[in-house]
N, C-alpha and C positions, 0 to 999 in steps of 0.2 A: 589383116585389114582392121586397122580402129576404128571402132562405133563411136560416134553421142549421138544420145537417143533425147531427145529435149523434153518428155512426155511420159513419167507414169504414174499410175494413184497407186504404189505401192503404200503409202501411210497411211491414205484411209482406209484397208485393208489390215493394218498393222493399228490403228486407231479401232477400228468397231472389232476386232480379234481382242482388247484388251489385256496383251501381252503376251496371247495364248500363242502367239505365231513366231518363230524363228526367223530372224530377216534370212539368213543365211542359204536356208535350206528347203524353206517350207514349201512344200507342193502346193498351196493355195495359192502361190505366187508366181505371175510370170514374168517379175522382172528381179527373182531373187538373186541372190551375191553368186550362187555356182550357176545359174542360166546364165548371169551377165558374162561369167568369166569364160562361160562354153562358148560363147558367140560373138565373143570379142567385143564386148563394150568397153570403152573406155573411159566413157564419162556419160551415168544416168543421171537425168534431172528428176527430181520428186517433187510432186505437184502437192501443195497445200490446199484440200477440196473441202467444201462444207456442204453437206446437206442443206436446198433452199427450203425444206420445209421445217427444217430446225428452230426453236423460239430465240428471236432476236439477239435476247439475253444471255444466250447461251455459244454464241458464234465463234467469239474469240475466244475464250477458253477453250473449244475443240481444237480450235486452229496452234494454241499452247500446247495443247496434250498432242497433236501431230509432231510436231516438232521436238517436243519431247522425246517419241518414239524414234525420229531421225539422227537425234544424238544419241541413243541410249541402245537402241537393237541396231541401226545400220552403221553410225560409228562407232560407238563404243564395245560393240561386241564382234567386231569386222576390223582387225587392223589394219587391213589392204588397202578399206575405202577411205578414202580421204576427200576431206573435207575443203568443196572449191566454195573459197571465200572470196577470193581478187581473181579479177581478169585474167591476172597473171598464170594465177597457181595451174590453169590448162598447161601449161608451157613446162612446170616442175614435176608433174607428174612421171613417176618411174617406172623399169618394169618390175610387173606382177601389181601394181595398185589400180585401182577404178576410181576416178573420179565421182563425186559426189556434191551435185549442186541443188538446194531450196528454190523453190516456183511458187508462184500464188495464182491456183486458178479464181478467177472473182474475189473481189474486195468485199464482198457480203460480211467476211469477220469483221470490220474496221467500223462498218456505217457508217458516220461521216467524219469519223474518228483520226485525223493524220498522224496523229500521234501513236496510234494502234501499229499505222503501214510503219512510221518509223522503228517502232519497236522489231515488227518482222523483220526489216532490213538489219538493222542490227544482229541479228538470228542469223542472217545469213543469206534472207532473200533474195535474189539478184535479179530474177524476170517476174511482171505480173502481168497475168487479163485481166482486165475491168469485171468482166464479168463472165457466166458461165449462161446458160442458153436461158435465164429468169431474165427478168427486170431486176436493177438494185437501186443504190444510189447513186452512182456513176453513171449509169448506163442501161442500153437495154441491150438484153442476148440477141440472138438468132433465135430463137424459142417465143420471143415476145411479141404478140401479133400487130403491137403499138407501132414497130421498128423505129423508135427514135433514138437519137443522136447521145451523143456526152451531156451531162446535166455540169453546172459551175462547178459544182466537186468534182466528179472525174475529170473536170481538166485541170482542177487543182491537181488533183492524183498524178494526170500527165507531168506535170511540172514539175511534184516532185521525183516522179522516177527521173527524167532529165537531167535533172541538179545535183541528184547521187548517182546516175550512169547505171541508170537500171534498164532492164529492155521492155518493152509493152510490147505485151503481147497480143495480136488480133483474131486472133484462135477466138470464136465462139463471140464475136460481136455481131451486133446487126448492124446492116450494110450503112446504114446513115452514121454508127458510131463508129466502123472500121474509115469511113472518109475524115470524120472527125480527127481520130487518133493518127491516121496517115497524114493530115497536114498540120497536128499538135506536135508529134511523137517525136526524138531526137531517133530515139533508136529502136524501131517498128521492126516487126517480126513473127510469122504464123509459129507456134511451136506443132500444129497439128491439126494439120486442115489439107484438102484435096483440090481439085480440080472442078469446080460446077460444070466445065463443058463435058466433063467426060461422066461425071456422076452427076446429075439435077440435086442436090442435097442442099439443105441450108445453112448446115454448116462448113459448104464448102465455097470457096472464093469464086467470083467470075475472073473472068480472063482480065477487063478493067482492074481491077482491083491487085493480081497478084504485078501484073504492070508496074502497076504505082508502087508496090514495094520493090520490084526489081531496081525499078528506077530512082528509087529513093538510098540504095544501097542495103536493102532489108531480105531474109532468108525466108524460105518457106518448107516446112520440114513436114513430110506427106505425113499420114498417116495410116495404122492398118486396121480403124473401125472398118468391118465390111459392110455398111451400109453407107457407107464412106467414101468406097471403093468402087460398089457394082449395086446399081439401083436391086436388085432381086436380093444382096446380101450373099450370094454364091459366088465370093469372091478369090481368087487367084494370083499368084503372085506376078502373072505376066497380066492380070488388071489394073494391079498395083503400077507398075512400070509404064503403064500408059498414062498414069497421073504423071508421072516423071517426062514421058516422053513428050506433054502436051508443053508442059511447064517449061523444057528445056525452050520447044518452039518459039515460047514467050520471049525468050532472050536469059531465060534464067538458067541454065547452065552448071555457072557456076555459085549459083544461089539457090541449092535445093538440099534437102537433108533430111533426114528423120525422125519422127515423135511419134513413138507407135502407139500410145494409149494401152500398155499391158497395164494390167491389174483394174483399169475402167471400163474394159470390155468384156462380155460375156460371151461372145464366137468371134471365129477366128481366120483369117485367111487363111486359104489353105496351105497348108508345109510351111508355115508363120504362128507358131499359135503361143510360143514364148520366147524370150530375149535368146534362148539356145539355138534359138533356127536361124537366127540372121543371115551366117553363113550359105543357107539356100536362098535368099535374095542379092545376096553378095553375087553367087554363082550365076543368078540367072543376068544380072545387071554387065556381067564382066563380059558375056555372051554378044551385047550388045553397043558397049561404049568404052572403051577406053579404057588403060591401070588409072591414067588421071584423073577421066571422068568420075571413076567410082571412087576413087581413095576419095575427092570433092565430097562425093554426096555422102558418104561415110562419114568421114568427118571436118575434112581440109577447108571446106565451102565455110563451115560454121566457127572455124579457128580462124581461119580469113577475115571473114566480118570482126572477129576479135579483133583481132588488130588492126581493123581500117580503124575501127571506134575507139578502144580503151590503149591503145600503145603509146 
Protein backbone atom coordinates (compact mmCIF):
# COMPACT_ATOMS: atom_id res chain seq x y z
CA UNK A 1 0.00 0.00 0.00
CA UNK A 2 1.61 3.39 -1.13
CA UNK A 3 1.66 6.33 1.31
CA UNK A 4 1.98 10.38 0.63
CA UNK A 5 2.22 11.71 3.61
CA UNK A 6 1.86 15.68 2.81
CA UNK A 7 3.33 16.77 6.36
CA UNK A 8 6.58 16.66 8.16
CA UNK A 9 9.13 19.04 9.89
CA UNK A 10 11.80 16.51 9.33
CA UNK A 11 14.34 19.82 8.36
CA UNK A 12 13.69 21.69 11.18
CA UNK A 13 14.82 18.98 13.10
CA UNK A 14 17.74 18.39 10.56
CA UNK A 15 18.13 22.46 10.65
CA UNK A 16 18.48 23.08 14.76
CA UNK A 17 20.69 19.21 14.73
CA UNK A 18 23.24 21.41 12.51
CA UNK A 19 24.34 18.39 10.55
CA UNK A 20 24.72 16.33 13.64
CA UNK A 21 21.68 14.02 12.41
CA UNK A 22 21.61 11.33 9.60
CA UNK A 23 18.47 11.80 7.44
CA UNK A 24 18.74 8.24 6.77
CA UNK A 25 18.85 6.67 9.98
CA UNK A 26 18.54 8.88 12.86
CA UNK A 27 16.44 7.76 15.77
CA UNK A 28 15.47 11.41 16.57
CA UNK A 29 13.44 11.09 13.53
CA UNK A 30 10.25 9.84 12.74
CA UNK A 31 9.93 10.43 9.45
CA UNK A 32 13.46 9.13 8.50
CA UNK A 33 14.50 7.38 5.04
CA UNK A 34 14.33 3.60 6.71
CA UNK A 35 10.85 4.34 8.79
CA UNK A 36 9.54 5.85 5.45
CA UNK A 37 10.66 2.82 3.50
CA UNK A 38 9.29 0.23 6.56
CA UNK A 39 5.85 1.76 6.23
CA UNK A 40 5.64 2.21 2.77
CA UNK A 41 5.72 5.83 1.96
CA UNK A 42 5.97 6.72 -1.17
CA UNK A 43 6.18 10.23 -1.31
CA UNK A 44 7.06 12.45 2.05
CA UNK A 45 6.53 16.08 1.80
CA UNK A 46 8.91 18.45 4.05
CA UNK A 47 7.56 21.36 5.49
CA UNK A 48 9.81 24.54 5.50
CA UNK A 49 8.99 25.89 9.35
CA UNK A 50 10.45 28.80 11.00
CA UNK A 51 10.39 29.76 14.39
CA UNK A 52 7.72 32.80 14.96
CA UNK A 53 9.94 34.07 17.53
CA UNK A 54 12.91 34.25 15.48
CA UNK A 55 14.32 38.01 14.53
CA UNK A 56 12.87 39.22 11.43
CA UNK A 57 16.19 39.42 9.96
CA UNK A 58 17.03 36.28 10.25
CA UNK A 59 13.78 34.29 8.60
CA UNK A 60 14.97 33.73 5.30
CA UNK A 61 18.29 32.57 5.72
CA UNK A 62 16.83 29.65 8.17
CA UNK A 63 14.40 28.81 5.62
CA UNK A 64 17.94 28.67 3.11
CA UNK A 65 19.78 26.51 5.43
CA UNK A 66 16.48 24.28 5.51
CA UNK A 67 16.56 23.58 2.15
CA UNK A 68 19.97 23.20 2.13
CA UNK A 69 19.72 20.34 4.46
CA UNK A 70 16.96 18.95 2.04
CA UNK A 71 19.29 18.78 -0.76
CA UNK A 72 22.36 17.85 0.95
CA UNK A 73 21.35 14.98 3.84
CA UNK A 74 17.84 13.84 2.24
CA UNK A 75 18.89 14.01 -1.38
CA UNK A 76 22.25 13.96 -1.81
CA UNK A 77 23.06 11.39 0.69
CA UNK A 78 19.85 9.12 -0.05
CA UNK A 79 19.88 8.11 -3.80
CA UNK A 80 16.31 6.42 -3.53
CA UNK A 81 14.70 9.80 -2.79
CA UNK A 82 13.97 11.73 -5.44
CA UNK A 83 13.32 14.77 -5.94
CA UNK A 84 9.48 15.84 -6.89
CA UNK A 85 9.89 18.95 -8.93
CA UNK A 86 6.73 18.68 -11.54
CA UNK A 87 3.46 17.45 -10.97
CA UNK A 88 4.35 14.91 -13.18
CA UNK A 89 7.43 13.32 -11.61
CA UNK A 90 4.45 11.55 -8.86
CA UNK A 91 3.78 9.45 -11.92
CA UNK A 92 7.86 8.55 -12.88
CA UNK A 93 8.62 7.42 -9.75
CA UNK A 94 10.03 3.65 -9.66
CA UNK A 95 10.34 0.91 -7.49
CA UNK A 96 12.48 1.08 -4.39
CA UNK A 97 12.47 5.18 -4.75
CA UNK A 98 10.54 7.63 -2.23
CA UNK A 99 9.40 10.68 -3.41
CA UNK A 100 10.42 13.82 -2.09
CA UNK A 101 8.57 17.12 -2.19
CA UNK A 102 9.47 21.05 -0.45
CA UNK A 103 6.31 22.66 1.49
CA UNK A 104 6.21 26.14 3.02
CA UNK A 105 4.54 26.06 6.40
CA UNK A 106 3.93 30.26 6.85
CA UNK A 107 5.44 32.72 4.58
CA UNK A 108 6.82 34.57 7.83
CA UNK A 109 10.63 33.89 5.76
CA UNK A 110 9.50 36.16 2.84
CA UNK A 111 7.75 39.26 4.77
CA UNK A 112 6.32 40.96 2.24
CA UNK A 113 8.96 39.86 -0.07
CA UNK A 114 7.50 38.00 -3.57
CA UNK A 115 10.47 37.81 -4.77
CA UNK A 116 11.83 35.65 -1.50
CA UNK A 117 8.40 33.05 -2.43
CA UNK A 118 9.69 33.05 -5.99
CA UNK A 119 13.07 32.13 -5.16
CA UNK A 120 11.60 29.06 -2.81
CA UNK A 121 9.66 28.04 -5.69
CA UNK A 122 12.41 27.95 -7.82
CA UNK A 123 13.93 25.49 -4.94
CA UNK A 124 11.48 23.37 -5.45
CA UNK A 125 8.50 24.65 -3.39
CA UNK A 126 5.21 23.38 -4.68
CA UNK A 127 2.57 23.75 -1.55
CA UNK A 128 2.45 26.70 0.85
CA UNK A 129 0.25 27.98 4.22
CA UNK A 130 0.00 31.51 4.65
CA UNK A 131 0.67 31.10 7.77
CA UNK A 132 1.42 28.90 10.95
CA UNK A 133 -1.01 29.45 14.20
CA UNK A 134 0.90 33.46 14.71
CA UNK A 135 -0.21 36.51 12.77
CA UNK A 136 2.25 37.41 9.77
CA UNK A 137 1.88 39.42 6.77
CA UNK A 138 -0.48 37.47 5.03
CA UNK A 139 -2.57 36.36 7.38
CA UNK A 140 -3.73 35.53 10.65
CA UNK A 141 -3.31 31.77 12.27
CA UNK A 142 -5.59 29.82 14.26
CA UNK A 143 -3.39 30.88 17.25
CA UNK A 144 -4.41 34.52 16.66
CA UNK A 145 -7.09 35.85 18.95
CA UNK A 146 -7.65 38.79 16.11
CA UNK A 147 -9.09 35.95 13.73
CA UNK A 148 -8.73 38.15 10.70
CA UNK A 149 -8.77 37.40 7.17
CA UNK A 150 -5.88 37.69 4.14
CA UNK A 151 -4.17 41.16 4.30
CA UNK A 152 -3.54 42.69 0.18
CA UNK A 153 -0.23 40.54 0.36
CA UNK A 154 -1.53 37.23 1.14
CA UNK A 155 -3.67 37.68 -1.68
CA UNK A 156 -0.91 38.67 -3.64
CA UNK A 157 0.80 35.37 -2.32
CA UNK A 158 -2.75 33.69 -3.38
CA UNK A 159 -2.18 34.78 -6.80
CA UNK A 160 0.95 34.03 -7.12
CA UNK A 161 0.71 30.37 -6.09
CA UNK A 162 -2.21 30.18 -8.84
CA UNK A 163 -0.10 31.50 -11.64
CA UNK A 164 2.81 28.93 -10.86
CA UNK A 165 0.16 25.96 -10.01
CA UNK A 166 1.25 25.80 -6.58
CA UNK A 167 -1.26 24.46 -3.90
CA UNK A 168 -2.32 26.68 -0.71
CA UNK A 169 -2.58 25.33 1.88
CA UNK A 170 -5.31 25.96 4.80
CA UNK A 171 -3.66 23.86 7.46
CA UNK A 172 -3.32 26.42 10.33
CA UNK A 173 -5.46 29.58 9.11
CA UNK A 174 -8.08 31.29 10.99
CA UNK A 175 -11.50 30.59 9.86
CA UNK A 176 -11.86 34.22 8.30
CA UNK A 177 -8.50 33.66 6.31
CA UNK A 178 -9.35 29.92 5.38
CA UNK A 179 -12.95 31.51 3.64
CA UNK A 180 -10.62 33.99 2.19
CA UNK A 181 -8.15 31.52 0.56
CA UNK A 182 -11.16 29.09 -0.17
CA UNK A 183 -12.79 31.79 -2.56
CA UNK A 184 -9.10 33.26 -3.71
CA UNK A 185 -7.41 29.76 -3.99
CA UNK A 186 -7.07 28.01 -7.56
CA UNK A 187 -5.81 24.89 -5.85
CA UNK A 188 -6.98 24.74 -1.78
CA UNK A 189 -5.98 21.97 0.22
CA UNK A 190 -5.77 20.93 4.17
CA UNK A 191 -2.08 19.11 4.22
CA UNK A 192 -3.04 18.41 8.15
CA UNK A 193 -5.86 19.24 9.96
CA UNK A 194 -8.86 17.04 11.50
CA UNK A 195 -12.23 17.14 11.99
CA UNK A 196 -13.69 20.06 14.74
CA UNK A 197 -16.87 17.93 15.02
CA UNK A 198 -15.18 15.17 16.42
CA UNK A 199 -12.27 17.00 18.17
CA UNK A 200 -13.26 20.94 19.27
CA UNK A 201 -9.52 22.06 18.39
CA UNK A 202 -8.73 25.18 16.53
CA UNK A 203 -6.82 23.89 14.40
CA UNK A 204 -9.11 21.72 13.09
CA UNK A 205 -11.93 22.50 10.23
CA UNK A 206 -15.63 22.63 10.91
CA UNK A 207 -17.84 20.55 8.89
CA UNK A 208 -18.66 24.25 6.63
CA UNK A 209 -15.57 24.52 5.97
CA UNK A 210 -14.02 20.95 4.97
CA UNK A 211 -17.55 21.12 2.58
CA UNK A 212 -16.33 23.92 0.82
CA UNK A 213 -13.08 22.17 -0.06
CA UNK A 214 -14.78 19.11 -1.05
CA UNK A 215 -16.74 21.00 -3.21
CA UNK A 216 -14.36 23.05 -4.61
CA UNK A 217 -12.38 19.83 -5.60
CA UNK A 218 -9.63 20.20 -2.74
CA UNK A 219 -8.21 17.24 -0.36
CA UNK A 220 -8.01 17.00 3.28
CA UNK A 221 -5.28 14.95 4.72
CA UNK A 222 -5.99 14.18 8.62
CA UNK A 223 -3.55 14.30 10.72
CA UNK A 224 -1.88 12.22 13.85
CA UNK A 225 -1.32 15.40 16.40
CA UNK A 226 -3.17 13.75 19.48
CA UNK A 227 -4.62 16.69 20.58
CA UNK A 228 -5.86 16.77 17.21
CA UNK A 229 -7.38 13.67 17.40
CA UNK A 230 -8.97 13.15 21.05
CA UNK A 231 -9.72 16.38 23.17
CA UNK A 232 -7.88 14.53 26.39
CA UNK A 233 -4.62 13.78 23.92
CA UNK A 234 -5.13 9.75 24.71
CA UNK A 235 -5.52 9.27 21.28
CA UNK A 236 -5.89 5.86 19.21
CA UNK A 237 -5.91 4.82 16.05
CA UNK A 238 -9.55 3.90 15.83
CA UNK A 239 -9.85 7.94 17.07
CA UNK A 240 -8.13 8.65 14.12
CA UNK A 241 -10.54 6.92 11.77
CA UNK A 242 -13.46 8.65 13.15
CA UNK A 243 -11.80 11.82 11.72
CA UNK A 244 -11.88 9.75 8.41
CA UNK A 245 -15.26 8.34 9.11
CA UNK A 246 -16.88 11.93 9.89
CA UNK A 247 -15.09 13.38 6.71
CA UNK A 248 -16.23 10.64 4.45
CA UNK A 249 -20.05 11.62 5.77
CA UNK A 250 -19.16 15.05 4.39
CA UNK A 251 -19.07 13.62 0.87
CA UNK A 252 -15.38 13.38 1.06
CA UNK A 253 -14.62 10.05 0.34
CA UNK A 254 -12.72 10.23 -2.04
CA UNK A 255 -10.84 13.43 -0.95
CA UNK A 256 -9.06 12.44 2.26
CA UNK A 257 -5.36 11.58 2.93
CA UNK A 258 -2.79 12.01 5.13
CA UNK A 259 -0.25 14.56 6.77
CA UNK A 260 0.84 13.18 9.96
CA UNK A 261 3.01 16.03 11.48
CA UNK A 262 6.04 13.33 12.40
CA UNK A 263 9.01 15.01 13.50
CA UNK A 264 6.49 18.48 14.87
CA UNK A 265 5.07 16.34 17.43
CA UNK A 266 6.16 15.46 20.64
CA UNK A 267 3.41 12.23 21.49
CA UNK A 268 2.04 10.04 19.74
CA UNK A 269 -1.07 8.08 18.69
CA UNK A 270 -0.93 5.11 19.81
CA UNK A 271 0.63 2.08 17.57
CA UNK A 272 1.32 5.44 15.26
CA UNK A 273 4.29 7.05 16.76
CA UNK A 274 6.62 7.01 13.25
CA UNK A 275 6.35 6.81 9.52
CA UNK A 276 7.20 2.73 10.38
CA UNK A 277 3.73 2.19 11.76
CA UNK A 278 1.64 3.19 9.08
CA UNK A 279 1.13 -0.24 8.15
CA UNK A 280 -1.25 -0.54 11.65
CA UNK A 281 -3.45 2.25 10.35
CA UNK A 282 -3.39 0.65 6.95
CA UNK A 283 -4.72 -2.60 8.94
CA UNK A 284 -7.19 -1.12 10.85
CA UNK A 285 -8.74 1.13 7.79
CA UNK A 286 -8.85 -2.15 5.56
CA UNK A 287 -11.10 -3.62 8.52
CA UNK A 288 -13.53 -1.11 7.78
CA UNK A 289 -13.61 0.33 4.03
CA UNK A 290 -12.84 -1.04 1.10
CA UNK A 291 -9.02 -2.20 -1.04
CA UNK A 292 -10.24 1.15 -2.90
CA UNK A 293 -11.27 3.09 -0.13
CA UNK A 294 -7.82 2.74 1.33
CA UNK A 295 -5.49 2.56 -1.57
CA UNK A 296 -7.66 6.50 -1.97
CA UNK A 297 -6.75 7.61 1.34
CA UNK A 298 -3.25 6.26 0.98
CA UNK A 299 -2.49 7.84 -1.78
CA UNK A 300 -4.81 7.50 -5.06
CA UNK A 301 -7.35 10.48 -3.56
CA UNK A 302 -4.14 12.92 -3.67
CA UNK A 303 -2.68 11.64 -7.25
CA UNK A 304 -6.35 12.14 -8.40
CA UNK A 305 -6.50 15.78 -7.40
CA UNK A 306 -3.13 15.79 -9.41
CA UNK A 307 -4.49 15.22 -12.13
CA UNK A 308 -7.82 16.78 -12.14
CA UNK A 309 -5.45 20.09 -11.63
CA UNK A 310 -1.88 19.95 -13.20
CA UNK A 311 -2.62 17.11 -16.30
Amino acid sequence: MNIIDLHCDALLKLYDGKGRLAYRDAGELQANLVRLEAGGVLVQCFAIFIEPNMKAEEKFQAALDQVHYFYTEVLGKNPEMKHIREWSDYAQLKDGEVGAMLTLEGVDAIGNDLHKLSILHQLGVRSVGLTWNNANLAADGAGEPRGGGLTLFGKEVVGFLNANRMLTDVSHLSEKAFWDVAELADYPFASHSNARAICDHPRNLYDEQAKALFNKGGVIHVVFCPPFVKKDGNATIDDLIRHIDHLCSLGGRKQIGFGSDFDGIGTFVNDLEDASKYPNLINELQKRYSEEDVKGFASQNFLNYISRNFD
